[in-house]
C-alpha positions, 0 to 999 in steps of 0.5 A: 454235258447236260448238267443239274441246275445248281448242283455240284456234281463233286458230291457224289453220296455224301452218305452210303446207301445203306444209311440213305436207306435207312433214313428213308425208309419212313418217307416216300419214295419221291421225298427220298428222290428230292432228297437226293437231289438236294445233297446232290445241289439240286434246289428245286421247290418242295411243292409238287407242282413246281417240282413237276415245272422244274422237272420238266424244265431241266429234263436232261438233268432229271433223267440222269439223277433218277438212273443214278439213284434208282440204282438200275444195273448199267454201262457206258456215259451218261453224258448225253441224255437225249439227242434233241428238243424235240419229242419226234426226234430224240433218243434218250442216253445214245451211250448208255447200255444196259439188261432189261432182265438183268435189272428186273432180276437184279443181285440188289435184292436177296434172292429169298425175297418172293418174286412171283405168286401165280394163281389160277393154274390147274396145279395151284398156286406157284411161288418163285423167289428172286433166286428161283425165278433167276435160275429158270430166266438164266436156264431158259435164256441159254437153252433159247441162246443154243436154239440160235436166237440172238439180239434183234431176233422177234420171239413171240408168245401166246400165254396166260398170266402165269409163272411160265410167262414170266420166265419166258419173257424175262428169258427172250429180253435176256439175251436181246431178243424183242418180245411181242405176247398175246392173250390166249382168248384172242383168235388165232387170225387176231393173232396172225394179224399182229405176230406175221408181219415180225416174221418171229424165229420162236413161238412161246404157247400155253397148250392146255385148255381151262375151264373158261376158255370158249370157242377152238381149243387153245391147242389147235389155235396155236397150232394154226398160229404156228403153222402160218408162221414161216420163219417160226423154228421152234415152238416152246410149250408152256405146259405138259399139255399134249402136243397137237398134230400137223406142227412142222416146228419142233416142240420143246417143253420149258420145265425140260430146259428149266433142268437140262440147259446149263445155267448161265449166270445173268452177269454174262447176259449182254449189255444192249444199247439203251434204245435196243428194242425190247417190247412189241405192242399193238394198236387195237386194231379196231380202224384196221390192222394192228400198228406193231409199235415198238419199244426201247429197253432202257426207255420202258424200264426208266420209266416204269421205274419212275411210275412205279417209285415216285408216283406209285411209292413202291417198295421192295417187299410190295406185293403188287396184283393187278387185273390184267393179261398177257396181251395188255400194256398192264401185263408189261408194266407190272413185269417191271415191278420186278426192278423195284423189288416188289413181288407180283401176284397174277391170276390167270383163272376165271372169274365165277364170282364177283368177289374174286379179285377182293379174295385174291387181295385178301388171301395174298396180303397184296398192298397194290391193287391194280384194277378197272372202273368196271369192275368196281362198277361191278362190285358196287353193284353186286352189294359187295362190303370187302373192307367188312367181310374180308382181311385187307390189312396190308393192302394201302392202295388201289390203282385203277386204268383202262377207261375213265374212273368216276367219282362215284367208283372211287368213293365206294372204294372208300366207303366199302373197301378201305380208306386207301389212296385211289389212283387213277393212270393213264397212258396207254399201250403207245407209250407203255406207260402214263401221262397222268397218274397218283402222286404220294402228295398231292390231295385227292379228289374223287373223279380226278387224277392227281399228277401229270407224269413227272419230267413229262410236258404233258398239257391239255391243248383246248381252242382256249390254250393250253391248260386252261381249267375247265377247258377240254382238250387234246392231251399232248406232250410238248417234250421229249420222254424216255418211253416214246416209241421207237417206231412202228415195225416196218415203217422204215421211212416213219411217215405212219409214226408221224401221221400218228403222233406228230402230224396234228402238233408238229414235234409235239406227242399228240396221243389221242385222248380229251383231258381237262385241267380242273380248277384244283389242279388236278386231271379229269379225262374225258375219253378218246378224242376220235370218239367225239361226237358233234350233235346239233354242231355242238362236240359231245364227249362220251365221257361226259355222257357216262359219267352222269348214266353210270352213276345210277345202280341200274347201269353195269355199262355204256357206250354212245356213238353218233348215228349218221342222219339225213338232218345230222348226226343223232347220239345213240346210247346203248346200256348194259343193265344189270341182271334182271332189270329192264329198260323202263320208260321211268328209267329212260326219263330218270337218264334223260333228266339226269343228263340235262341237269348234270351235263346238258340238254345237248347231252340227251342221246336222241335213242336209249336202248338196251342191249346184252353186250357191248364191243369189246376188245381182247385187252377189254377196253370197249371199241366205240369204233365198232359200234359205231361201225354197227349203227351206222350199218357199214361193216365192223372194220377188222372185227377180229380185234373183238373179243366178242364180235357176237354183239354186233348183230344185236347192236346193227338190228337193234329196233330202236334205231330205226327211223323217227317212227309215226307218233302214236297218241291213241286216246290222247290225240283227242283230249283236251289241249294240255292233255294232248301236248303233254302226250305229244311231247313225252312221245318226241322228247322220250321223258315221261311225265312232263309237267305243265309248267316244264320248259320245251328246251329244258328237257332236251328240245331243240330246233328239230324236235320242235319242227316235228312238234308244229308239224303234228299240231298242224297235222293233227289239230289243223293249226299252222303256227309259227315254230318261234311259237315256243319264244313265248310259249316254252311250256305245255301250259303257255302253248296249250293257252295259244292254241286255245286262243280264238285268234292265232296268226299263223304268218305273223314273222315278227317274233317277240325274243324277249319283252322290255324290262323297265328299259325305254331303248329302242329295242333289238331287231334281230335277222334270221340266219340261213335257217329262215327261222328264229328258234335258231337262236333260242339259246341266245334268246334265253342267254340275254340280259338286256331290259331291251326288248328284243325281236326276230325277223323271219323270211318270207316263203314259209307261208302259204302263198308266199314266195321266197325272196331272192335278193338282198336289197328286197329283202331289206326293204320288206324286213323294213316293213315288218319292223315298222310294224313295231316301231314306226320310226327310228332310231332303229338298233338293228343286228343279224347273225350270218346271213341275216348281218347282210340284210341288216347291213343293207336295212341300215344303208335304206334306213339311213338313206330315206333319213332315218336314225340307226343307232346300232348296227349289230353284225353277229359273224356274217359272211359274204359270198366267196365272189365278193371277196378281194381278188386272192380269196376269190381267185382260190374259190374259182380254182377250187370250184371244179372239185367240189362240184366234181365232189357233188356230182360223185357223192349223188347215186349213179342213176341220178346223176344226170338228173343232177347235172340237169337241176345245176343247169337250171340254177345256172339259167336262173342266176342269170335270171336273178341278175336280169332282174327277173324271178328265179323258176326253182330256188329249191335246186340252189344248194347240195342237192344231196346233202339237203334232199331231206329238207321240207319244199317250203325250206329248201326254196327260202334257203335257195333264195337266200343262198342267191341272195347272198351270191349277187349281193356286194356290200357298199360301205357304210357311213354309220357306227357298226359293231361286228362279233366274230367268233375266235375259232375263225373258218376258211374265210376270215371276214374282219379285213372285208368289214373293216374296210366297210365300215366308215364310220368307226368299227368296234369289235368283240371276239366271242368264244366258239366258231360260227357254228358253236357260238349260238348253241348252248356250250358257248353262247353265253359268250356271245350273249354278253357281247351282245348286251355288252354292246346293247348297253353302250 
C-alpha cells in the first residue's frame, strides 16, 4: 500500500466537512489542499517549490489524498495508485471505479446552482441549473441506452458550443460510451479523417446553419458524414433544423428525448474503471492523418480537477468562460469545471467586433476568463480600454493558452483590463491537460509561466541538463501522471504511441514543446521543438523570433520557417499586419534592428514578407508545418487540417521568395565609395539607412552575405579583395578607407584577427577550417580577450594563378612560410580549428624538427580522416561506405548519374595519384558532388585539396605540450583518445559548450573564446 510520508492514516477528518469548508472558504484552494494534508500528518514544506518537489516525490501519495479530499463520487480501493515508475507503463488506481458524468453532475452541489450559460444561438441565451441540465444528461442517457448503445461503444458529434453539446457529451460518457466531437467549421473529409477509423454506432450534429458559417452548408456535411460512416445507426440532431435528404440513418431530435425518454436517476449510471476510456482526441493532422488518441475517465477528471482547484483556485459559484469550441481540448477541459461547482459560459456566435468576448465578460459576471495570445493582440491593437469602458467587477482572472503569451500581452492585461492574475497554460490536446500552468502563490512575472503542474516530473532536458536556467530545452516529464493517454485507437502493439512520446527519452514523456527555466524560477515556452529552424548551423526557435516582432503595433501575426537553399537553410518570416498598413522598408529595418539587439544577429530572417493569412488549424492553432510545406514548394501534407487552406498559394507564390535577385544600385553604383557600399549593404542586409560607423556583423551579416558583398566590389569596382577584409574593416567607413587606399594586396593570406594590446607574447596563429577562409571565425575573433595579437592563416587556390595544395605536409610548410612573413622566428603559438588543427599539428612537428621553439600548440576540435582511425572505428566507416555512396549516387537527378559514377571514378584515379606523389587533375570532384554543386570553382577545388589532404595524412605524435578544446556535444567520432595517445609530452584539456559546428557561431562561442584566452594566458 502506497502510503503519505509521515502520516497517520488513523486520522481521518479530524473536523466535518462543513466546518472544514467554512474555514476555508477565505483561503486557496491549494492552502485548503496543504491544510488537509496537514491534519492528515503530511508535513510537507509551506514553500511551492518544495511542495512541487515532495509532490513529485511521493506521487502515490499525493493522488490519493487529492481524490480523497476533492470529494469526487467513486468505488472500489484506493490502495493501489499506479502500476509502475514508469510514465509508459503505469495505470493510475487499476481498482478505483468511478462516472464521469456522475461527478460533473454531482448531488454535492444544489441543483439551483446555474450550470450552464449558452450564448450565440438564434434562440438567445439558454440558462440550465444543475438540476435541469441533470434531467436533460439523465433523459438523453436512457434514450441513447434504449438505442443500444453501451460501454466502449464510440458515439461522436459535430457540435457548436452550446447547451446541446453539453448535454450530449455528459449524456454518451454517462453510460460508458467514448466521445469523440468536432467543430462544425471543419470540412466534412477532416472530419471523416478523424471519425472513421472509430467506426462510431451514433452521430451527434448541429443541423442549422449560422450567420458566420462559409463554405457547404452544415447540413449537407453532415449528411456526408453520416453517410460514409458505416457503422453509424442513429443520427441525433441537435437542433430543429430541417433534416437533409439522402440520410440512410434514422434522425431522432434531442429536445424529443429530452420529454419523451423516462428519466433515470444518475445513481444507476454504471461505475466504470478509472482507466475506462472516456475522450478521443486528435493530433492536428497537419504531418498526416490525425492520431486518435485516446483518454481515461478517471485520468481526465483528477486531473482537470487539480488544474481547476489547485492551480487555477476555482470555486463553486465561479462562472468560467473561456474562447474555445467543440473540437479543442479546451472545450473538454472546461466541460469539467462542472465537477468543482462552477458554471460555464459558452458562446458559440460570431464574432462582428473585436470587443465581443471583453462584453461577454462583462454582461455575464465571468470570473474566469479563458482566452488566447492573439486575441489579446488583437485587442491591444484595436485600442480597446475594457477595464474603463466596461463593468468586470467580478472577473479576477484571465487564463490565456494555445501559443506563447509575450510579455507585452500580458502587461496590457494589466494596464487595460484589470490588474488580475494572468495565467499562462500549457499542455496540449495528448495530455488533455497542463504541464506548466498558474499558481495562486507564486509571484508573477510577465512573459512567464508560474508553475510546473504539481505532482507532475515536468523538466527542461537541454544539452546542458535538466533545468538549467536560461537553457532551452525539450519539455518532458520524467514520472507517471494520471492524464497519460491510454493509447492511440488502433495501435494495438503500441509501437506509434511509443514512437511518439517515449522513444526519444526511453520511459520518460517527451512532449514535443521547447521551454526553458528562468532564473526566478518561473517557465517561458519557446514554441514546438519540431518547428526549430537551424540557420548557419546555429538552431533558432520561432519563439524567440515572435517574441521581438510581435511586440511592435504594426504585427497582428507571425510565422517563421526555414526555406531549403542550395548554400542551407534560409529564415522566412511572413507578417500579418494589421488593417491598412503596408510592409514599408522602415518597418522591415525597424524589425531587422529590433532582432539583432533583443535576439541576435542570427535571428534576422533572411526574407521579410507580408501576406493576408497565415495557416491555421480548425482548433486555430497556426501549422508552421504547413508553411513550411508552402515555401519550400512540396505539397501541403493533409491540407484538409486547415481551416483555411486558401492561404497556401499566396504563401507558395509569394515574390519574395524567389532566389538572391540581381542587386540593383542604379544611381548609387557610381557615386563615391561610402555612398556606394552604403547602398550595397542596405540592399544585401535589408536595413535602411545604414550609418557609417555601423558594424557588417552587427546588423545581421554573416559569412555568405559578406562573399556577395566582395563578389559586387569585384564585379562592380574591378577590386578583388580578401573577404577577411572585414576583420579590420567591419564598417562602411573602414572599408570605404581600403578600398580608396592607393595600394591593395588582393592575395595577401595572413589576416590581422585581432592587434596586440600592450602584450609582448608571441602572437596567436590561427589555421582556417574546411572553409578555406577566416571570416569563418568572426565570431570567435570578436568574442576574444587576450592582449595577444592574433592572425589567420588562409588556403592557397583562391588567388588567381594559384593551385590548390592537396597535401597536409606541404601545406604545413608553406603556412610556415606565410607565418614567418610576421614573425620570423620563434618561439611560435600556433592553433587550428577542424581541419586546420591537422596542419597546425603538422607546422609544429617542421618547426620543432628544423629546432624552432613551439610554445603552444592549440587544437580547436580537429578531426582526422575516419581511415587513420584505430581499427574498430575504421572497420564501421568501411562497412558503412557502400550506403552512403549508394545515397549519394540516388540523391543526383537520374540523367546525371552516370555522369556521377564517372567524376568518383576520376577522384579514385587521383588519389591514387596524390599517394604517388603526383598532382590531383580535378579536386573540385572531391566531396558531395550534389550537395556542394553550388559552391564557386575556386572553393570547391581548395575544399577538395583539403578533403585529400586530410585522407593521406596520419598524425605522428608529438613530443611538444599540446592543448586540445573539444566541444561537449561530441559527434560520431569522438577524437579525445586518438589525441591523447598523440600527445607525448602532456595534454591539457578544456571542454567547451556546443558541438563542432556551434561552438564558433555566436549562440555558443563565448565558451570557446574563454578557452582560448584562458589557454593563451597560461
Amino acid at each position: 500500500m502506497d502510503g503519505l510520508p509521515g502520516a497517520d492514516h488513523s486520522l481521518l477528518h479530524a473536523v466535518g466537512v462543513s466546518e472544514r469548508q467554512s474555514m476555508w472558504s477565505d483561503i486557496s484552494q491549494m492552502q485548503a489542499f496543504r491544510l488537509h494534508l496537514a491534519e492528515r500528518g503530511a508535513a510537507w514544506a509551506q514553500e511551492h517549490e518544495d511542495f512541487h518537489a515532495a509532490s513529485v516525490r511521493h506521487f502515490r501519495a499525493f493522488w490519493r489524498e487529492f481524490l480523497h479530499w476533492s470529494q469526487l463520487e467513486h468505488g472500489g480501493s484506493v490502495a493501489q495508485v499506479c502500476t509502475s515508475d514508469t510514465a509508459e507503463a503505469a495505470l493510475f488506481f487499476p481498482s478505483v471505479q468511478l462516472n464521469y458524468a456522475a461527478s460533473l453532475l454531482s448531488r454535492r452541489w444544489s441543483d439551483d446552482l446555474p450550470a450552464v450559460t449558452a450564448l450565440g444561438g438564434a434562440t438567445g441565451p439558454v440558462r440550465l441549473s444543475r438540476g435541469a441540465l441533470r434531467h436533460r444528461v439523465s433523459a438523453l442517457a436512457t434514450a441513447l441506452h434504449q438505442l443500444g448503445i453501451r460501454p466502449g461503444d464510440h458515439v461522436v458529434g459535430v457540435m457548436r458550443n452550446d447547451a446541446e453539446a453539453v448535454t450530449a457529451a455528459l449524456a454518451a460518457t454517462a453510460i460508458g460510451a467514448t466521445l469523440a466531437t468536432a467543430a462544425p467549421e471543419m470540412g466534412s473529409e477532416a472530419i471523416l479523417d478523424r471519425f472513421a477509423p472509430l467506426r462510431p454506432r451514433l452521430l451527434f450534429a448541429h443541423l442549422a446553419p449560422a450567420p458566420h458559417d462559409q463554405g457547404e452548408a452544415l447540413a449537407q456535411r453532415v449528411a456526408a458524414i453520416a453517410g460514409a460512416l458505416e457503422d453509424c445507426a442513429t443520427l441525433v440532431a441537435l437542433d430543429d433544423a430541417p433534416i437533409p435528404d439522402g440520410l440512410r440513418q434514422p434522425v431522432l431530435r434531442a429536445a424529443a428525448l429530452y420529454d419523451t425518454a423516462p428519466e433515470a436517476d444518475a445513481a444507476g449510471w454504471p461505475q466504470l474503471p478509472f482507466n475506462h476510456p472516456l475522450f478521443v482526441l486528435f493530433s492536428s493532422g497537419t504531418t498526416g492523418r490525425p492520431k486518435c488518441i485516446v483518454h481515461g475517465a478517471g485520468g481526465t477528471l483528477i486531473e482537470h480537477v487539480k488544474e481547476h482547484r489547485l492551480h487555477c483556485d476555482l470555486r463553486p459559484g465561479d462562472r468560467l468562460f473561456f474562447q474555445t469550441g467543440c473540437g479543442w481540448m479546451m472545450w473538454n477541459w472546461q466541460l469539467s469545471a462542472l465537477a468543482s461547482g462552477a458554471e460555464i459560459i459558452l458562446y458559440s456566435g460570431a464574432v462582428t467586433e473585436t470587443d465581443r468576448f471583453w462584453r461577454i465578460v462583462a454582461e455575464q459576471q465571468a470570473t474566469l476568463f479563458g482566452t488566447s495570445p492573439p486575441y489579446l493582440r488583437m485587442s491591444a491593437a484595436a485600442g480597446l480600454e475594457p477595464g474603463r469602458d466596461l463593468d468586470l467587477t467580478a472577473l479576477r482572472g484571465v487564463l490565456t493558452t494555445g501559443s506563447v503569451l509575450e510579455e507585452a500581452q500580458h502587461l496590457w492585461v494589466h494596464r487595460h483590463v484589470k490588474p488580475v492574475p494572468v495565467q499562462s497554460i500549457s499542455g496540449g490536446t495528448d495530455i488533455i491537460g497542463c504541464f506548466v500552468l498558474g499558481h495562486p502563490h507564486r509571484p508573477e512575472i510577465p512573459g512567464q509561466i508560474q508553475s510546473r503542474s504539481l505532482a507532475l516530473d515536468v523538466r527542461m532536458r537541454s544539452a546542458e541538463g535538466d533545468d538549467v536556467p536560461g537553457a532551452v530545452g525539450e519539455l518532458i516529464c520524467a514520472n507517471p501522471f494520471p492524464s497519460r493517454p491510454l493509447g492511440f485507437f488502433g495501435d494495438t502493439g503500441g509501437e506509434r504511441f511509443h514512437e511518439a512520446y517515449f522513444s526519444q527519452n526511453p520511459g520518460v514523456w517527451t512532449h514535443g514543446d521547447l521551454a526553458e527555466i528562468t532564473p526566478e524560477g518561473g517557465i517561458r515556452m519557446h514554441g514546438r521543438s519540431d518547428g526549430v529552424m537551424k540557420i548557419r548551423g546555429i538552431r533558432i526557435g520561432p519563439a524567440e523570433i515572435y517574441r521581438v516582432v510581435c511586440r511592435f503595433p504594426e504585427v497582428r501575426d507571425a510565422m517563421v520557417v526555414a526555406q531549403r537553399q542550395p548554400d542551407g537553410d534560409r529564415a522566412v518570416l511572413a507578417l500579418v499586419l494589421e488593417q491598412g498598413t503596408r510592409l514599408t522598408p522602415a518597418l522591415v529595418t525597424a524589425l531587422r534592428r529590433a532582432l539583432v539587439h533583443e535576439a541576435s544577429a542570427a535571428h534576422v530572417p533572411e526574407v521579410v514578407m507580408q501576406v493576408d493569412a497565415l495557416p491555421v488549424t480548425h482548433t486555430g492553432k497556426p501549422s508552421e508545418a504547413a508553411m513550411r510545406d508552402a515555401v519550400n514548394g512540396v505539397p501541403v501534407r493533409n491540407i484538409a487540417a486547415l481551416a483555411n487552406p486558401g492561404c497556401i498559394d499566396a504563401l507558395a507564390n509569394h515574390p519574395g521568395l524567389r532566389g538572391n535577385h540581381a542587386i540593383d544600385l542604379g544611381d548609387r553604383a557610381e557615386a563615391d565609395t561610402e555612398s556606394f557600399l552604403r547602398a550595397l549593404w542596405e540592399e544585401l542586409l535589408g536595413v535602411s539607412p545604414i550609418g557609417r560607423d555601423e558594424d557588417f556583423f552587427a546588423l545581421g551579416g554573416h559569412s555568405l552575405l559578406a562573399g556577395r558583398l566582395f563578389g559586387e566590389i569585384e564585379q562592380r569596382r574591378g577590386l578583388r579583395l580578401p573577404i577577411a577584409t572585414l576583420f579590420g574593416a567591419p564598417t562602411i567607413a573602414a572599408l570605404a578607407a581600403v578600398l580608396d587606399a592607393p595600394q591593395r594586396d588582393g592575395t595577401q593570406r595572413l589576416v590581422a584577427m585581432r592587434a596586440a594590446a600592450g602584450s609582448t607574447k608571441p602572437p596567436l596563429f590561427l589555421v582556417h577550417s574546411m572553409a578555406g577562409r577566416m571570416l569563418e571565425l568572426w565570431a570567435l575573433q570578436r568574442a576574444l580577450t587576450t592582449p595577444r595579437a592574433v592572425f589567420g592563416i588562409e588556403a592557397r587556390g583562391f588567388e588567381s594563378g594559384m593551385a590548390a595544395q592537396s597535401c597536409v605536409h606541404d601545406m604545413a610548410a608553406d603556412y610556415i612560410r606565410v607565418m614567418r612573413t610576421q614573425q620570423p622566428q620563434g618561439p611560435y603559438t600556433i592553433g587550428g580549428y577542424s581541419f586546420g588543427g591537422l596542419v597546425a599539428l603538422e607546422m609544429a612537428q617542421q618547426l620543432r624538427a628544423a629546432g624552432e621553439t613551439v610554445e603552444q600548440l592549440i587544437i580547436m576540435d580537429a578531426m582526422v580522416h575516419p581511415a587513420r582511425l584505430p581499427a574498430p572505428q575504421r572497420l564501421s566507416h568501411l562497412l558503412t561506405r557502400p550506403g552512403r555512396d549508394l545515397r549519394a549516387l540516388l540523391s543526383a537527378p537520374p540523367g546525371q548519374r552516370l555522369d556521377w559514377i564517372a567524376k568518383k571514378l576520376i577522384v579514385a584515379t587521383d588519389r591514387v595519384r596524390v599517394k604517388l606523389g603526383q598532382p590531383a587533375r580535378r579536386l573540385d570532384l572531391v566531396g558531395n558532388l550534389v550537395e556542394e554543386a553550388h559552391l564557386p570553382d575556386d572553393l570547391r577545388r581548395v575544399r577538395g585539396g583539403m578533403l585529400t589532404a586530410a585522407r593521406n595524412y596520419r598524425p605522428q605524435p608529438y613530443a611538444g605540450m599540446m592543448t586540445l578544446i573539444h566541444p561537449e556535444q561530441q559527434g560520431n567520432q569522438n577524437m579525445l583518445r586518438l589525441w591523447r595517445k598523440l600527445a607525448r609530452g602532456g595534454l591539457t584539456v578544456r571542454a567547451v559548450q556546443g558541438d563542432h559546428f556551434t561552438m564558433i557561431l555566436p549562440a555558443e562561442v563565448a565558451s570557446l573564446a574563454a578557452a582560448l584566452d584562458a589557454s593563451l594566458a597560461a
